[in-house]
C-alpha positions as CSV (number, residue, x, y, z in Angstrom):
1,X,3.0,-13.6,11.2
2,X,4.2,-16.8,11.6
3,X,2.1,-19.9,12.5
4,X,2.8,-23.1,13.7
5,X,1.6,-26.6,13.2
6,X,2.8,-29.4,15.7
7,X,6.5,-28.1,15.6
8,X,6.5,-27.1,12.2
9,X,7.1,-23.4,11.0
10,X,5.8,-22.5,7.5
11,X,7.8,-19.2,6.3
12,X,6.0,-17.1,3.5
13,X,8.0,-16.7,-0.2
14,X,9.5,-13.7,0.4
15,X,12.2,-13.4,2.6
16,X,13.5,-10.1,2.3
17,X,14.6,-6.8,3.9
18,X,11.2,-5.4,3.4
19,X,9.6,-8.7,5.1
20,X,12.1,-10.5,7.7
21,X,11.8,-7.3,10.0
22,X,8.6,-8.1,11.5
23,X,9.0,-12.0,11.4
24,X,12.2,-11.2,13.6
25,X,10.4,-9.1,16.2
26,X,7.3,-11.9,15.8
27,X,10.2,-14.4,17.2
28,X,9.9,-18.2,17.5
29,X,8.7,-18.3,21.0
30,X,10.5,-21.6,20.7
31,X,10.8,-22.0,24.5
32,X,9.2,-25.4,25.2
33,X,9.2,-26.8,22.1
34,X,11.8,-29.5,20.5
35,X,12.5,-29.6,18.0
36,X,11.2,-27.2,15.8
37,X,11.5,-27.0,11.9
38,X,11.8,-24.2,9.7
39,X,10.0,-25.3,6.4
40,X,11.3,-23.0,3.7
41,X,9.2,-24.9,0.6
42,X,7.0,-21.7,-0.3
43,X,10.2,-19.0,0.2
44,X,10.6,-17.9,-3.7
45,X,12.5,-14.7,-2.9
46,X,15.3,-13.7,-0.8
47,X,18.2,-11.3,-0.6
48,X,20.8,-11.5,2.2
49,X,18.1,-10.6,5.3
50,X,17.4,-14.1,4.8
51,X,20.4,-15.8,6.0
52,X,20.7,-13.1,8.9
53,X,17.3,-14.2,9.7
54,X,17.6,-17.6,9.7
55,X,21.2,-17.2,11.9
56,X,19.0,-15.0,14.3
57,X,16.5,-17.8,14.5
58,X,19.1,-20.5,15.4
59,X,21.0,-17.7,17.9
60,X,16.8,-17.6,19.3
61,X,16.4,-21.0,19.7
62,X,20.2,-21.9,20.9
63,X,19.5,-19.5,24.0
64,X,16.3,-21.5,24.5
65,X,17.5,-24.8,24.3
66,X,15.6,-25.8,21.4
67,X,16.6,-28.3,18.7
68,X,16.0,-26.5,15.1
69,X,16.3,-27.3,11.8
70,X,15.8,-25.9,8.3
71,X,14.2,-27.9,6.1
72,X,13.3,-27.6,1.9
73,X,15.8,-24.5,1.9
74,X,15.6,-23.4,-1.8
75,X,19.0,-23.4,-3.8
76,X,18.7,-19.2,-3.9
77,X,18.9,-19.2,-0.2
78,X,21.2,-21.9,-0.3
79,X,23.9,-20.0,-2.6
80,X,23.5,-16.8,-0.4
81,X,24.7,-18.7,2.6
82,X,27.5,-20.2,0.6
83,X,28.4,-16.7,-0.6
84,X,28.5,-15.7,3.0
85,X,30.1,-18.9,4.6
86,X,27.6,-19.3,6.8
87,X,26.1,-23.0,5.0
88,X,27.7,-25.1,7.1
89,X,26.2,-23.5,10.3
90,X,22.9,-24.1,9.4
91,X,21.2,-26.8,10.4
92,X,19.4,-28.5,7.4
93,X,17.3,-31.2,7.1
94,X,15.6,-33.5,4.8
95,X,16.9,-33.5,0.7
96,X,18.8,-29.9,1.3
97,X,22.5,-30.3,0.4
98,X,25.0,-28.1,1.6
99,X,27.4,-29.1,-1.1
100,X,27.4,-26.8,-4.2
């Protein structure tokens, strides 16, 4: 489950195919609220469910109208979305870098 303070999303460390199923069907329920940030700083573990779950998210919150950004992405999920050309996509925030 996913809880929210003041716009602010904390995501637990593991994003992975055993774990992003039920934080997708959970949702954003982003309607309303702008903008609304991702914070990735405790995420320790991913696999490639990661960066389909965070393009879901956006795809979520583009339909909604909401504003959302990704912020303190870790340089693991960060090289998977390079891998998969998807970096540039994503909207980051803060000290992330895109750039390799």
């Amino acid at each position: 489950m996913i809880s929210r303070d003041e716009g602010c999303v904390p995501v637990p460390s593991h994003l992975t195919i055993e774990t992003v199923t039920p934080l997708f069907k959970n949702g954003l329920q982003a309607a309303g609220e702008t903008p609304l940030v991702i914070d990735l700083a405790q995420v320790e573990m991913v696999d490639s469910a990661a960066v389909s779950l965070m393009l879901a998210w956006l795809r979520e919150a583009q339909r909604s109208s909401v504003e959302l950004c990704f912020t303190h992405v870790p340089e693991n999920l960060l090289s998977l979305a390079r891998l998969y050309g998807v970096v540039d996509m994503l909207p980051l925030s803060g000290n992330d870098s895109a750039q390799p």
